[in-house]
N, C-alpha and C positions, 0 to 999 in steps of 0.2 A: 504494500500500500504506500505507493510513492505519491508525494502531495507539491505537483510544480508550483503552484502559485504563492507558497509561503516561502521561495527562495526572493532572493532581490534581483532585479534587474541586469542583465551584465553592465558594465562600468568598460568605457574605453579609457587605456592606459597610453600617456604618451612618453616616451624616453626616449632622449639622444641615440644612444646605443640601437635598440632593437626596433624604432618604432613605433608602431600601432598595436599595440595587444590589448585583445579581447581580453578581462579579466574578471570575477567575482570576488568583491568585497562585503565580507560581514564585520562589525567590530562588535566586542562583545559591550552588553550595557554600562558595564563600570569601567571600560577604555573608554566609551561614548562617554556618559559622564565627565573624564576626566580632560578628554580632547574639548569639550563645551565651555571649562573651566579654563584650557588654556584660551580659545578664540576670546572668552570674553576681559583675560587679562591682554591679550594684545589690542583687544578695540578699545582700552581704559586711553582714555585723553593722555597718560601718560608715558605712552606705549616710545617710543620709537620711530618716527615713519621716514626713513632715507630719500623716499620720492618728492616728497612734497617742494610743492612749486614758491620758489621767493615772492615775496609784495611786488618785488615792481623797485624802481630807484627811489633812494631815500634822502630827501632833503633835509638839510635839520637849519635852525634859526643861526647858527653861528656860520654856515656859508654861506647861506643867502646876506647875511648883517659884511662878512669878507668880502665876499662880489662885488657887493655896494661900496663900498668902501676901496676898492681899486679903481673904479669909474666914478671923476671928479663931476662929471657931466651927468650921471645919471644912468638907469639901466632898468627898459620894461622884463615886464615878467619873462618873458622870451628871452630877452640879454641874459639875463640871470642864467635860467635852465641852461641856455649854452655855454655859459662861461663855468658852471659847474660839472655838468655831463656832457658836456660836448656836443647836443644834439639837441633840439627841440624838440619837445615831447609835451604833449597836452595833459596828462596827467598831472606830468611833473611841474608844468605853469601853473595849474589851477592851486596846487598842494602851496606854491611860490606864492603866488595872489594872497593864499590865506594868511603866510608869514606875514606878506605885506600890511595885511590889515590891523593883527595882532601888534607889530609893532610901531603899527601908526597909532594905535590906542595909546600905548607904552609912551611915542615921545621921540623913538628913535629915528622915525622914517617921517620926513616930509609929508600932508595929505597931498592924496593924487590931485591935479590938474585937471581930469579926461580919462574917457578910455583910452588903455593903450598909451598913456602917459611916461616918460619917464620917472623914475621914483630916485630918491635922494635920500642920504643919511643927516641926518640933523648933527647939531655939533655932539648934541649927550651921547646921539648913536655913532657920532667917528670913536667918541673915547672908548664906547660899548667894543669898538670892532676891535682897534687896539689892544686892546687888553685883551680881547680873547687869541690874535693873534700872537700876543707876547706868551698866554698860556697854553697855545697848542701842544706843544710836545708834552706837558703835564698831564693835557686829558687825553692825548695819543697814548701813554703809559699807561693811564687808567683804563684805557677803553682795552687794550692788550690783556692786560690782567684779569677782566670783564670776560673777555672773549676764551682766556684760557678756565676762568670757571665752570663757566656755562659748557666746555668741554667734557670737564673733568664732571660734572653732573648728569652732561648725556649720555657718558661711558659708563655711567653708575646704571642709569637709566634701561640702555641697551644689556647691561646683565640682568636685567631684572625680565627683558620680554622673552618670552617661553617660545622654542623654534620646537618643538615638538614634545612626547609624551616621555623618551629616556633625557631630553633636556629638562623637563620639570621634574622627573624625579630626582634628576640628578644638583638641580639646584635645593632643590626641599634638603637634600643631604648636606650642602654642603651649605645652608643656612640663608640662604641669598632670597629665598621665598617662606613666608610663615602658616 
């Protein structure tokens, strides 16, 4: 009394090596289990992901304030983005525009004229540039030290995500998972 319909479906198998092979996979319920437990510590926010795609270029207020402050004459949002990234980019103008605003609030930047104006540093804003140019190599250092943290965090990170079922047991052993 052989009973087909209570097998599983065959499963195509793909590998370098051999191909296409037809194959049947059952896992027993406490491997199922345990493989559920791994999927859902790798989909934790915390997981690891090597793929993931960058923002996009990142302005920040101290080169857009430098830009400014190499051009005695002024610099629209465009001038800027080029004089930073080299390229005109609309993103990166509009994200420019908002610095603009923020520190025309502030005192540092001249109010616009028009669209498409050029924009100027005020005299608080030359000191502002100054000085941050006297302290770049300070936060060049900081930012290095930043950058090797957040390293030495994602390497903690990546031991922590489970690459399969003798990899979680074998971290359960060796303490790395509770």
């Amino acid at each position: 009394m052989n009973d087909n319909t209570s097998r599983p479906p065959n499963r195509t198998v793909h590998t370098k090596s051999v191909g296409v092979v037809r194959a049947r996979f059952v896992m027993h319920p406490s491997h199922q289990a345990v493989a559920d437990t791994i999927d859902a510590m790798n989909k934790s926010p915390y997981a690891l992901r090597s793929g993931a795609s960058s923002p996009g270029e990142s302005v920040t207020r101290d080169q857009v304030l430098t830009a400014l402050a190499s051009q005695p004459d002024g610099l629209t949002a465009t001038g800027v983005c080029e004089a930073i990234i080299g390229r005109n980019d609309a993103r990166t103008a509009h994200r420019i525009c908002a610095v603009f605003v923020r520190e025309t609030k502030r005192g540092f930047i001249e109010p616009d004229a028009g669209r498409n104006a050029k924009r100027k540093l005020t005299e608080r804003g030359l000191e502002v540039a100054r000085e941050l140019e006297r302290t770049a190599p300070q936060r060049a250092a900081q930012a290095r030290t930043a950058a090797r943290a957040t390293e030495r965090e994602r390497a903690q990170l990546a031991s922590r995500t489970v690459n399969g079922v003798f990899d979680y047991a074998h971290k359960i052993h060796m303490g790395a998972l509770g």
